[in-house]
C-alpha atoms as an extended CHARMM CRD file, in Angstrom:
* protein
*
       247  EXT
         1         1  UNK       CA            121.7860000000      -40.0780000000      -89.7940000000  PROA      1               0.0000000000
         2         2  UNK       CA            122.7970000000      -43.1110000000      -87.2310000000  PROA      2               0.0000000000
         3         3  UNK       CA            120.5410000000      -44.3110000000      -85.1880000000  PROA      3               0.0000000000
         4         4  UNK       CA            121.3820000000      -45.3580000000      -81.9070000000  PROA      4               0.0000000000
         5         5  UNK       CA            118.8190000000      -47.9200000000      -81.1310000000  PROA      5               0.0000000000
         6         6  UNK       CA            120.2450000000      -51.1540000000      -79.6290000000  PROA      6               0.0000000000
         7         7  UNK       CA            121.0050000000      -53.6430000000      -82.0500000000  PROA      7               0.0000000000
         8         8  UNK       CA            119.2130000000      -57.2910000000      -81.6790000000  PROA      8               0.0000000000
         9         9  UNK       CA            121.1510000000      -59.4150000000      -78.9710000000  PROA      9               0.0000000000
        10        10  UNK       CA            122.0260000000      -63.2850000000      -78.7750000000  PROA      10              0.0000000000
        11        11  UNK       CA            124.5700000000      -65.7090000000      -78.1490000000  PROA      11              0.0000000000
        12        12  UNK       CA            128.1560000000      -65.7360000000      -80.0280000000  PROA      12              0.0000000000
        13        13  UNK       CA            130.2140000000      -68.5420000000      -81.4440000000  PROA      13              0.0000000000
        14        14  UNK       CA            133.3870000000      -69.6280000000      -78.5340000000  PROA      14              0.0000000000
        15        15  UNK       CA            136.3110000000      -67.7310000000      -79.4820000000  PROA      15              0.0000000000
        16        16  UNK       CA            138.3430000000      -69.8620000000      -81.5400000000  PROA      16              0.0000000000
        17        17  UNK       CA            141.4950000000      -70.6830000000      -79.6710000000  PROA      17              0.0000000000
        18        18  UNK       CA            143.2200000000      -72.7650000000      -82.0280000000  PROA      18              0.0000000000
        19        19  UNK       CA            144.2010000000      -69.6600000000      -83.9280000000  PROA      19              0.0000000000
        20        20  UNK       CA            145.6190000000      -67.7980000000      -80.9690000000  PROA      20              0.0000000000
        21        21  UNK       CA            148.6180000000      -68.6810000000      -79.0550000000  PROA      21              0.0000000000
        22        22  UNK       CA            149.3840000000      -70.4760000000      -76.4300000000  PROA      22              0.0000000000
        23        23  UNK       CA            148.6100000000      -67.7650000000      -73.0120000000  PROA      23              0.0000000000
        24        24  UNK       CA            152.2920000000      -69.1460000000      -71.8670000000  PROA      24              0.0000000000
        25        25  UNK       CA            155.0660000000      -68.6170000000      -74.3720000000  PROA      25              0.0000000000
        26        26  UNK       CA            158.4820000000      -68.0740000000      -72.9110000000  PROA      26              0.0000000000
        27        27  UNK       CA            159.8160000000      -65.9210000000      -75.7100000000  PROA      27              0.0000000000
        28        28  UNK       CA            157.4060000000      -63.0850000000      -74.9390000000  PROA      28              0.0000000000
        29        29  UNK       CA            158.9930000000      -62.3570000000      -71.0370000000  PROA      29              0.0000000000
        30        30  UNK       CA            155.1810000000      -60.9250000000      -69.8650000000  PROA      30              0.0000000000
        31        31  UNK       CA            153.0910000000      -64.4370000000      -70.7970000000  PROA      31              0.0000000000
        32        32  UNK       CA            155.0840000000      -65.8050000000      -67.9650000000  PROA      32              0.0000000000
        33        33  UNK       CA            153.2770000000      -63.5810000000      -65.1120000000  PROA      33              0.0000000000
        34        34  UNK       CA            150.0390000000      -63.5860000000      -67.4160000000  PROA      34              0.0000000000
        35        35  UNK       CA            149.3960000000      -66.5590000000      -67.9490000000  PROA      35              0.0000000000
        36        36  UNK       CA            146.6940000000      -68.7330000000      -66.2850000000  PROA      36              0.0000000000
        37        37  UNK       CA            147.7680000000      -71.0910000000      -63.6570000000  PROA      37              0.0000000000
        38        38  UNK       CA            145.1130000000      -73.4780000000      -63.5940000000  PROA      38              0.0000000000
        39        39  UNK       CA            143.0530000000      -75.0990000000      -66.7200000000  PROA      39              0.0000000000
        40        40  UNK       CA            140.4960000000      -72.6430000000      -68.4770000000  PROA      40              0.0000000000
        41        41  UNK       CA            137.0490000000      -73.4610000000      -67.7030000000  PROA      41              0.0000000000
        42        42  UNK       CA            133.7640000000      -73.1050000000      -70.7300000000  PROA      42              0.0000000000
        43        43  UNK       CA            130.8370000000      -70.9270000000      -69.7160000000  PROA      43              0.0000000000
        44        44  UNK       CA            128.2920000000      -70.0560000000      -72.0600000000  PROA      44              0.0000000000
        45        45  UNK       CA            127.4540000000      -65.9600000000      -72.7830000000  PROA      45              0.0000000000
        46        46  UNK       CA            125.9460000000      -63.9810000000      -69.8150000000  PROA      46              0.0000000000
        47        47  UNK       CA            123.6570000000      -61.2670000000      -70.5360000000  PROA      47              0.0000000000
        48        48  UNK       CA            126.2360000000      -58.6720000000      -69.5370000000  PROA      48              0.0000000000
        49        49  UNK       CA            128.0880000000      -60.1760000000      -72.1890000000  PROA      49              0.0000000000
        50        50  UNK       CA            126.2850000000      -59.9210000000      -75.2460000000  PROA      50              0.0000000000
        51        51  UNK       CA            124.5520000000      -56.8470000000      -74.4320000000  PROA      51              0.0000000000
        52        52  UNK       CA            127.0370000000      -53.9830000000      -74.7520000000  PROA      52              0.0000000000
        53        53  UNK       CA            127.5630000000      -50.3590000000      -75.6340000000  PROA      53              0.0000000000
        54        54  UNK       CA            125.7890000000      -48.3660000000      -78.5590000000  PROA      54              0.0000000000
        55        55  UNK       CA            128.4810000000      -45.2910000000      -80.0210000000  PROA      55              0.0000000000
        56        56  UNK       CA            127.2560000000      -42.8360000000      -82.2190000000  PROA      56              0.0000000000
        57        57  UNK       CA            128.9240000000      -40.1230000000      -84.7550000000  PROA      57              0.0000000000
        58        58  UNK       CA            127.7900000000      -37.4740000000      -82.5340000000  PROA      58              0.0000000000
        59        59  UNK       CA            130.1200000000      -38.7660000000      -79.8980000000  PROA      59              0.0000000000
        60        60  UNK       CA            133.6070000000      -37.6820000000      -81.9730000000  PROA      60              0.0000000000
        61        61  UNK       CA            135.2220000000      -34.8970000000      -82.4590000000  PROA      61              0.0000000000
        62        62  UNK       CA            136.2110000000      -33.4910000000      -86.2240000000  PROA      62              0.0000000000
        63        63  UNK       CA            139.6920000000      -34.5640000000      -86.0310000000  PROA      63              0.0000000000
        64        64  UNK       CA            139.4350000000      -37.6780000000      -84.3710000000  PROA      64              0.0000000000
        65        65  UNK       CA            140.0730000000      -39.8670000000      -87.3120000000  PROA      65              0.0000000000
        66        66  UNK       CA            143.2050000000      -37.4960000000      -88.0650000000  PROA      66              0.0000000000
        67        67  UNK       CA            145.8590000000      -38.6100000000      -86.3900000000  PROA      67              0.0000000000
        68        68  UNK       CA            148.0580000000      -36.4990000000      -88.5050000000  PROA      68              0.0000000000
        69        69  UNK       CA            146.5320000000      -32.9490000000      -87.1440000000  PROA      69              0.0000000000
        70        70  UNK       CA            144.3550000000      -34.0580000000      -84.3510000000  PROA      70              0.0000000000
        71        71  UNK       CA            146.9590000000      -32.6020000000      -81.7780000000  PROA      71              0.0000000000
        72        72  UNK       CA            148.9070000000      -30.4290000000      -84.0440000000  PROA      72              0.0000000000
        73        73  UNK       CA            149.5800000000      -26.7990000000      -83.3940000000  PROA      73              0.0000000000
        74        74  UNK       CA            147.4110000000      -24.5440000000      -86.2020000000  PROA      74              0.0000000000
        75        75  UNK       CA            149.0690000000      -25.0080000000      -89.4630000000  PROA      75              0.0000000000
        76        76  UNK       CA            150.8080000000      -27.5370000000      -88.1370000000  PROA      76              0.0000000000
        77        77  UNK       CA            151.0580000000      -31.7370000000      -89.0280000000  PROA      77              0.0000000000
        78        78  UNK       CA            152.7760000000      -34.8490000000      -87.6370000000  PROA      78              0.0000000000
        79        79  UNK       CA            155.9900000000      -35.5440000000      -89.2760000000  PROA      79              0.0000000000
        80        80  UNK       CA            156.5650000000      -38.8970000000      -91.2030000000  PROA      80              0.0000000000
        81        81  UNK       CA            155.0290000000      -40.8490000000      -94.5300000000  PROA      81              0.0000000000
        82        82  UNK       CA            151.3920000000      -39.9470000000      -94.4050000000  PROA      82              0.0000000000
        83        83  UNK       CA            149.2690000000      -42.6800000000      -95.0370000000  PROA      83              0.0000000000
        84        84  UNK       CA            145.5730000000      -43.5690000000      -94.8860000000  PROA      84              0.0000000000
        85        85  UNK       CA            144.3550000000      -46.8620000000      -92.8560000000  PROA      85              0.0000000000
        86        86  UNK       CA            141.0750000000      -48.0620000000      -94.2720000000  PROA      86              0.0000000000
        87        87  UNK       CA            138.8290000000      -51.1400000000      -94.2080000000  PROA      87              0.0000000000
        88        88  UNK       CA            135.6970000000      -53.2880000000      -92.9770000000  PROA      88              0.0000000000
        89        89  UNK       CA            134.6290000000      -54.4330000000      -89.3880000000  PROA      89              0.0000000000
        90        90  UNK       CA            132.7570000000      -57.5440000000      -89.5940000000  PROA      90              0.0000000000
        91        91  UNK       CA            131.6360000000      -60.1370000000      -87.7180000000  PROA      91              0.0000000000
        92        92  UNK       CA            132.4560000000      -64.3020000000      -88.4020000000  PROA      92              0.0000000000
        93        93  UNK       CA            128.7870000000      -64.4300000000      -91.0010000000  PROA      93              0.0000000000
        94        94  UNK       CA            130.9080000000      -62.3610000000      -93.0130000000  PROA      94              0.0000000000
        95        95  UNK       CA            128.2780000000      -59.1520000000      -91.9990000000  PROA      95              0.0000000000
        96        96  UNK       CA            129.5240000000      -55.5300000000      -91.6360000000  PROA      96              0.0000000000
        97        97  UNK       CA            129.4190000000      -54.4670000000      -87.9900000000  PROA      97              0.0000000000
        98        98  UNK       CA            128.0490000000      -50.8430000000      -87.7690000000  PROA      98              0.0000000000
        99        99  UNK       CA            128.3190000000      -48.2280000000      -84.9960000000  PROA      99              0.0000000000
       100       100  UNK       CA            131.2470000000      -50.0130000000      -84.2280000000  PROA      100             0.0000000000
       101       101  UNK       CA            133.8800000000      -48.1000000000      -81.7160000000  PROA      101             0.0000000000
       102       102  UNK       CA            137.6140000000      -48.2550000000      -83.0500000000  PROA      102             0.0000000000
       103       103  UNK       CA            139.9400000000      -46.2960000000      -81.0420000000  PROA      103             0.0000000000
       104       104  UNK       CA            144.1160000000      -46.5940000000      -82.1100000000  PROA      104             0.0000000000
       105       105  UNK       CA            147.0460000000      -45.6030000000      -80.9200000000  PROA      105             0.0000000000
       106       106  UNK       CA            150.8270000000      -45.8150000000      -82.0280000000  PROA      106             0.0000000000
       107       107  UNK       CA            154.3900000000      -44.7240000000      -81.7250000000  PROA      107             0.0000000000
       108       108  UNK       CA            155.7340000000      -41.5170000000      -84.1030000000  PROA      108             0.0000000000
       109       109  UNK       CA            157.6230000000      -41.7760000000      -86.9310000000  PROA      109             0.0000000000
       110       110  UNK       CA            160.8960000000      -42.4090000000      -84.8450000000  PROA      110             0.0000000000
       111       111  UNK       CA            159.5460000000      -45.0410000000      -82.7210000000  PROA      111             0.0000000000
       112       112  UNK       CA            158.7930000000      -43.1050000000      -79.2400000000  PROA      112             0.0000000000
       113       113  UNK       CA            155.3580000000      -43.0920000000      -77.7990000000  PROA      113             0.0000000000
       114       114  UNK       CA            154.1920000000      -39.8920000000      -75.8580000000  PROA      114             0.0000000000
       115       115  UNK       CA            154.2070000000      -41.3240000000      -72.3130000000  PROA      115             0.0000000000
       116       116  UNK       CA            155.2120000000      -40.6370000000      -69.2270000000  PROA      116             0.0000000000
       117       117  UNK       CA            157.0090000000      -43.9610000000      -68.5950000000  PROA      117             0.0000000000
       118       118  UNK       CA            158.4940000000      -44.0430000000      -71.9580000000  PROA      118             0.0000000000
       119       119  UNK       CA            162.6160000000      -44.9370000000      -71.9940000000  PROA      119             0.0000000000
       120       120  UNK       CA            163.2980000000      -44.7740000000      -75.5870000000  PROA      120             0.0000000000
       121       121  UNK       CA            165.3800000000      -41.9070000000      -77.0350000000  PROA      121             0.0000000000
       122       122  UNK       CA            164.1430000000      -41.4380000000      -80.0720000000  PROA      122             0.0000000000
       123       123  UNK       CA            162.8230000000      -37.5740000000      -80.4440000000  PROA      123             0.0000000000
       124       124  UNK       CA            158.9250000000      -36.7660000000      -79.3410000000  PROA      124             0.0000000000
       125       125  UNK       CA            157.1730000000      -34.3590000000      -82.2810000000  PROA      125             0.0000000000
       126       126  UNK       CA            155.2350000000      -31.7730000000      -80.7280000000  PROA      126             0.0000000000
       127       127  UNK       CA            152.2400000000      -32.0840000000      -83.6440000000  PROA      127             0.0000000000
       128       128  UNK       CA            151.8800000000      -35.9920000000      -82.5740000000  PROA      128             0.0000000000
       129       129  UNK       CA            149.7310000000      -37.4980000000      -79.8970000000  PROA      129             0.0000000000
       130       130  UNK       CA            149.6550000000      -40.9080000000      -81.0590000000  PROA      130             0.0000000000
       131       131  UNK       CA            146.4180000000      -41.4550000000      -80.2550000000  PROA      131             0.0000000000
       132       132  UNK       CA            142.5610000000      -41.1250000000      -82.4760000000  PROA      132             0.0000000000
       133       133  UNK       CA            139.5440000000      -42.9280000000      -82.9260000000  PROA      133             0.0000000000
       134       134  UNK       CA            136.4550000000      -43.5810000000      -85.6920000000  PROA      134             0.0000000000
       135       135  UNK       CA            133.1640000000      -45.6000000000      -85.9880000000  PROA      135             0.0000000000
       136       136  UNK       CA            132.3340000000      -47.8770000000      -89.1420000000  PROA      136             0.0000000000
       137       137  UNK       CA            128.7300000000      -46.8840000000      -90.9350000000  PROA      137             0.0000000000
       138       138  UNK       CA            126.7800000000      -48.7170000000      -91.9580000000  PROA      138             0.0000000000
       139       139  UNK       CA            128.3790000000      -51.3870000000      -93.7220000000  PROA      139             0.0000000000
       140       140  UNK       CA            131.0620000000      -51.6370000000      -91.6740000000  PROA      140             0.0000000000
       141       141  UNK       CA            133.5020000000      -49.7680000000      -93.0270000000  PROA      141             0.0000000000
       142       142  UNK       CA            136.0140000000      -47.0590000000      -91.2030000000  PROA      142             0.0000000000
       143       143  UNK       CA            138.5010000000      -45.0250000000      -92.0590000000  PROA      143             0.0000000000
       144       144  UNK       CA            141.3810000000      -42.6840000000      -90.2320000000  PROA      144             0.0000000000
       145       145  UNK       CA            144.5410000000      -41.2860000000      -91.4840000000  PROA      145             0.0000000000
       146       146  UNK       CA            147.8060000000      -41.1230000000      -89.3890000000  PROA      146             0.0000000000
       147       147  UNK       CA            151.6080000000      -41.1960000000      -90.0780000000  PROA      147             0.0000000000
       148       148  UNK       CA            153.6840000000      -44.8410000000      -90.4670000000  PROA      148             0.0000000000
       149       149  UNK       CA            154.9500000000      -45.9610000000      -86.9240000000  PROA      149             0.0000000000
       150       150  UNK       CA            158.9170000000      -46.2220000000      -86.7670000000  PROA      150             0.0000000000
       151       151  UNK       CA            159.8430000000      -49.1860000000      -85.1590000000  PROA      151             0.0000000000
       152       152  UNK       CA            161.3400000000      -49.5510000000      -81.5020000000  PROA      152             0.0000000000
       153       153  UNK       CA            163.4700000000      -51.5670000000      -79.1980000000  PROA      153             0.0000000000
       154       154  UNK       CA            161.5970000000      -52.9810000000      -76.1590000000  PROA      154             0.0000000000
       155       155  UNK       CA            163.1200000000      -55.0090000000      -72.9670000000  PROA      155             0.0000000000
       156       156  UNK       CA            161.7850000000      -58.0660000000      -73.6770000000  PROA      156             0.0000000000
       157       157  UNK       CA            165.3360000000      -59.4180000000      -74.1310000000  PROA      157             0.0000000000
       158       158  UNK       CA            169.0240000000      -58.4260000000      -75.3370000000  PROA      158             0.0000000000
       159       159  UNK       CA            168.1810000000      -57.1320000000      -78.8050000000  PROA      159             0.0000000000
       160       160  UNK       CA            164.9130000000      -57.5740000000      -79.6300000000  PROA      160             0.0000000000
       161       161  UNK       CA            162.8250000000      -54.5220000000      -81.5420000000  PROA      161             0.0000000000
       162       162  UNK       CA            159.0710000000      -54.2890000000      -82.5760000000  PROA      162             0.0000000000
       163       163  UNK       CA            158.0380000000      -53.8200000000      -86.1630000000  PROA      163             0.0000000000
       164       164  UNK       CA            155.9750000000      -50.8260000000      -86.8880000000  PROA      164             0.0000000000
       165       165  UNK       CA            152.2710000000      -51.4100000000      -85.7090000000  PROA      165             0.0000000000
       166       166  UNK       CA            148.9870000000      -49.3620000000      -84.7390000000  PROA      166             0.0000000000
       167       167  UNK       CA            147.1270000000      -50.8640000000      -81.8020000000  PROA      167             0.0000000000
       168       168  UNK       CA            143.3770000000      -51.2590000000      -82.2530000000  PROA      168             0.0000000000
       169       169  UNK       CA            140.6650000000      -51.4590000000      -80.2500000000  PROA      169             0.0000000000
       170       170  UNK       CA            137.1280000000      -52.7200000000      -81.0670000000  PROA      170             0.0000000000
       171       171  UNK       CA            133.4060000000      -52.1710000000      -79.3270000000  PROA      171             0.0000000000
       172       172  UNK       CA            131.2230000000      -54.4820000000      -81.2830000000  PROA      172             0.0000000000
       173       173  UNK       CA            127.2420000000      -54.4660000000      -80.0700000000  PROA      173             0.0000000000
       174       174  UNK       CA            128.1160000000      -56.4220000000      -77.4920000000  PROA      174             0.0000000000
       175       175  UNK       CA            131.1940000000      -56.9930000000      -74.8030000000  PROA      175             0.0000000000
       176       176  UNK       CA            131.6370000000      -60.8100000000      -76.2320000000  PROA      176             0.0000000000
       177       177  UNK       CA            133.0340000000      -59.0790000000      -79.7130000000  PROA      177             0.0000000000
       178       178  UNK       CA            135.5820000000      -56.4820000000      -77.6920000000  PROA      178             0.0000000000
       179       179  UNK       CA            138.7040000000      -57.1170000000      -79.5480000000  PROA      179             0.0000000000
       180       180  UNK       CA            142.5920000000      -55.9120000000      -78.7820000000  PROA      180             0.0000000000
       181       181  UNK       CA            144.8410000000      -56.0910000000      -81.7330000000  PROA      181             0.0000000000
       182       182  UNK       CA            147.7690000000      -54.5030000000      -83.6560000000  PROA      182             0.0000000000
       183       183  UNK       CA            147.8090000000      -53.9830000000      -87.3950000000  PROA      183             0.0000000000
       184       184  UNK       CA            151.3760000000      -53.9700000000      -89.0750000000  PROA      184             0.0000000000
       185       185  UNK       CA            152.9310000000      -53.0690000000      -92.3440000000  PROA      185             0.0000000000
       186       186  UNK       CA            153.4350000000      -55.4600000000      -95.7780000000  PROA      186             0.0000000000
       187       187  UNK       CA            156.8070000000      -56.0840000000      -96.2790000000  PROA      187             0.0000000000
       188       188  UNK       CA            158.0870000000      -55.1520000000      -93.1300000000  PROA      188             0.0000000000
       189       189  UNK       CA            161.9470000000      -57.6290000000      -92.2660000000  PROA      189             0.0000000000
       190       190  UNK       CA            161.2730000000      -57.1190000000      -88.8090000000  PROA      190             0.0000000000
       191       191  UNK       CA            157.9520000000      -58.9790000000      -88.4220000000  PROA      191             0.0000000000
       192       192  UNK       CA            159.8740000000      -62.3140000000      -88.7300000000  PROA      192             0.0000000000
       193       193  UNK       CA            161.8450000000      -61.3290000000      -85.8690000000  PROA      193             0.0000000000
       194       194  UNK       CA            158.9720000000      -60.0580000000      -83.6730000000  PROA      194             0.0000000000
       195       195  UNK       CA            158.3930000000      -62.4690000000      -80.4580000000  PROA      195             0.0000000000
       196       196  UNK       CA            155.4670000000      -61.0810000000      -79.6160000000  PROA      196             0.0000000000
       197       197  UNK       CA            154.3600000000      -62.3620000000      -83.7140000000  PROA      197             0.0000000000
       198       198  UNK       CA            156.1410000000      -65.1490000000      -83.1250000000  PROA      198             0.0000000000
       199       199  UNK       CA            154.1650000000      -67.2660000000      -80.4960000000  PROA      199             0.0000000000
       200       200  UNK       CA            151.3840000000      -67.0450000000      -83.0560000000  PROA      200             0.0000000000
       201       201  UNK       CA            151.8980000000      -70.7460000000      -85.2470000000  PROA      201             0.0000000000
       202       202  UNK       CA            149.5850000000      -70.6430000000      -87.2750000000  PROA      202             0.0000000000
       203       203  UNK       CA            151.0230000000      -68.5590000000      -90.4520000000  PROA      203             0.0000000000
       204       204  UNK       CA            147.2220000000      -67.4600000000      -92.1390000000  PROA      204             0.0000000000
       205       205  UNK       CA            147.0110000000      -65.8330000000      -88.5800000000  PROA      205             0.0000000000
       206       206  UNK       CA            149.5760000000      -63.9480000000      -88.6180000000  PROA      206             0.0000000000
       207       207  UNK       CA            149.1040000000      -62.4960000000      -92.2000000000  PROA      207             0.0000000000
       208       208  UNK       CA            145.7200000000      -61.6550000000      -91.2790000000  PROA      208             0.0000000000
       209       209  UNK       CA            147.8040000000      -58.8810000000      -88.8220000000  PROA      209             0.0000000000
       210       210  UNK       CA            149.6620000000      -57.6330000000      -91.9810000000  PROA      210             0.0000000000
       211       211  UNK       CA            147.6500000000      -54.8500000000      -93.7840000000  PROA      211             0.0000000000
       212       212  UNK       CA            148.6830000000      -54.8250000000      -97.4150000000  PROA      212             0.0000000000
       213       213  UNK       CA            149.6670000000      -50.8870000000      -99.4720000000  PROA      213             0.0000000000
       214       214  UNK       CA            146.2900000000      -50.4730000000     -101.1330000000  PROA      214             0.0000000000
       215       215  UNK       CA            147.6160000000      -48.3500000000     -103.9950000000  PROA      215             0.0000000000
       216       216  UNK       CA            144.0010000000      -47.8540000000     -105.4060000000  PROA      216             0.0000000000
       217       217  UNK       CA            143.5560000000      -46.0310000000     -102.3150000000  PROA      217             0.0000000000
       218       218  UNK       CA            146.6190000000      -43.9210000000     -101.9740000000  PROA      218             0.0000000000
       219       219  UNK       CA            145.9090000000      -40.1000000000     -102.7070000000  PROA      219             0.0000000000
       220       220  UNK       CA            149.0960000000      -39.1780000000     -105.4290000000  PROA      220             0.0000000000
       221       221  UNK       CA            151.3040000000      -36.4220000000     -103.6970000000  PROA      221             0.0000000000
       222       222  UNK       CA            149.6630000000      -36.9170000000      -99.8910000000  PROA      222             0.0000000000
       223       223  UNK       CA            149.1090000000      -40.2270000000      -98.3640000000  PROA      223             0.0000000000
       224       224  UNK       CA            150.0320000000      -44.1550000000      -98.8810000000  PROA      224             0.0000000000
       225       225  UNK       CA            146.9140000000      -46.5260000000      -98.1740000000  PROA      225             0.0000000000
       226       226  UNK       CA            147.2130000000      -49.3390000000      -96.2040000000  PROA      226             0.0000000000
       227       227  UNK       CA            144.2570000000      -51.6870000000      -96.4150000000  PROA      227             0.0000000000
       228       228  UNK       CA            143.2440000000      -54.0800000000      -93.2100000000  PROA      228             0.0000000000
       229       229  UNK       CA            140.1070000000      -55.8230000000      -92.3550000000  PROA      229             0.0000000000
       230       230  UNK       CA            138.9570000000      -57.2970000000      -88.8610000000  PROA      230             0.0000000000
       231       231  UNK       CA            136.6120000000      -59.6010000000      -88.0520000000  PROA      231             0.0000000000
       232       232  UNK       CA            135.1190000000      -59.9020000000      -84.7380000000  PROA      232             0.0000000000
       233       233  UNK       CA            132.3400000000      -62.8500000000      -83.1910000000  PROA      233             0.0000000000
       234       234  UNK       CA            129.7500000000      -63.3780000000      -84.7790000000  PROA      234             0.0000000000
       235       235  UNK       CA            125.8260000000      -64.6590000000      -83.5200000000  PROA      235             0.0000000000
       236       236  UNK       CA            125.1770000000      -67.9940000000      -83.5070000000  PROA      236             0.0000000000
       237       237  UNK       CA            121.9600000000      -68.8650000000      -85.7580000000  PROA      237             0.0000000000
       238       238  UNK       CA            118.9160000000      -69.1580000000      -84.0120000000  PROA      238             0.0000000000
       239       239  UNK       CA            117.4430000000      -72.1170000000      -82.3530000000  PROA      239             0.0000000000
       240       240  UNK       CA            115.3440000000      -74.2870000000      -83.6970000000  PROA      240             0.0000000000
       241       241  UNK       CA            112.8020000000      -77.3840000000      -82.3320000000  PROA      241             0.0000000000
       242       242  UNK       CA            114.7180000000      -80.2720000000      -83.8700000000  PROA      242             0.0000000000
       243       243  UNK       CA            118.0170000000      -78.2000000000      -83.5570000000  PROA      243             0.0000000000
       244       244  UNK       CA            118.4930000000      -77.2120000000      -80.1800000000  PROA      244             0.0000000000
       245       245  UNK       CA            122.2510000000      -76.3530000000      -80.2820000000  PROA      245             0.0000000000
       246       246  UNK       CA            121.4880000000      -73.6110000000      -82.4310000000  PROA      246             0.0000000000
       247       247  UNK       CA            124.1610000000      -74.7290000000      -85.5140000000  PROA      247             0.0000000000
């Protein structure tokens, strides 16, 4: 049974910035408004931020990590290549994060998102609501099933189309590890082409996004298994008298 006692607090490493890009990129239209307009300023952690919320199993519904029936009609499943997302949440130690809150969301098959300000043609599928959630046990490790995400064309300029992706998001034990991310698909031609992917230069960062087919995984005659790990910040180490930085 999980426990929901509040895991042990402390200070986290700086995010790492030289991995992420640059808040102001041109080629992806919404950085312009976004971005900062003055020079980012280093604070260390407040106690807001590395205390944070504690999620339990109890919380979730049966179907929650079941993207494929979770708002079908009885009988009833999404339509599109099944597949099985699986892997391990942990922190920058290399530790499994339990109890850890992952809630996704993604367009159907075809590409088209079930919302109300949606503009894309493609067909809606009545069993599909796009939307689930899990938490990782004890070592870290989570699991949902879904259908593969078509890809989509997007206004960002004259002809540009996202490759197929499931958005993630992450409660960690504390607010400093909340984490927004998308997961996409080995082998996918359109990645190249993404500019959302492509104001991210360093190349080991952007394959870190790309979840490889896990064949060992894949249940024969049901569902493809895709295979994609996250890490989030991790504590620093603990201070010491003739270390006072803490690393």
């Amino acid at each position: 049974m999980k426990s929901n006692q509040k895991p042990v607090s402390g200070s986290y490493f700086p995010r790492d910035r030289v991995r992420q890009p640059d808040a102001y990129t041109p080629c992806y239209k919404t950085s312009v408004v976004r971005s900062p307009h003055k020079a980012l300023i280093s604070m260390n952690n407040t106690l807001s931020e590395i205390t944070g919320p504690v999620f339990g199993h109890s919380m979730l519904g049966d179907l929650d990590n079941d993207m494929m029936t979770n708002y079908a009609a009885p009988g009833e499943t999404a339509i599109g290549q099944r597949i099985i997302v699986h892997g391990r949440v942990l922190d920058e130690n290399g530790n499994g994060v339990p109890d850890c809150l992952l809630e996704v969301w993604q367009a159907n098959s075809g590409g088209r998102y079930r919302h109300a300000k949606e503009t894309y043609v493609a067909a809606l599928d009545a069993n599909f609501g796009g939307c689930g959630r899990c938490i990782t046990d004890d070592n870290g490790y989570y699991i949902f099933r879904t259908i593969k995400p078509g890809a989509y064309p997007w206004p960002n300029g004259p002809n540009d189309w996202r490759p197929a992706h499931i958005h993630f998001s992450l409660f960690g034990h504390a607010f400093a590890q909340r984490l927004i991310t998308q997961m996409y698909f080995e082998g996918d031609p359109m990645i190249p082409h993404c500019p959302i992917l492509r104001t991210i230069t360093d190349q080991n960062a952007i394959n870190d996004l790309i979840a490889p087919i896990d064949l060992a995984n894949t249940i024969p005659m049901d569902a493809r298994a895709y295979k994609f790990d996250i890490v989030l910040r991790g504590r620093r180490s603990t201070m010491f008298e003739n270390r006072m930085e803490g690393n």
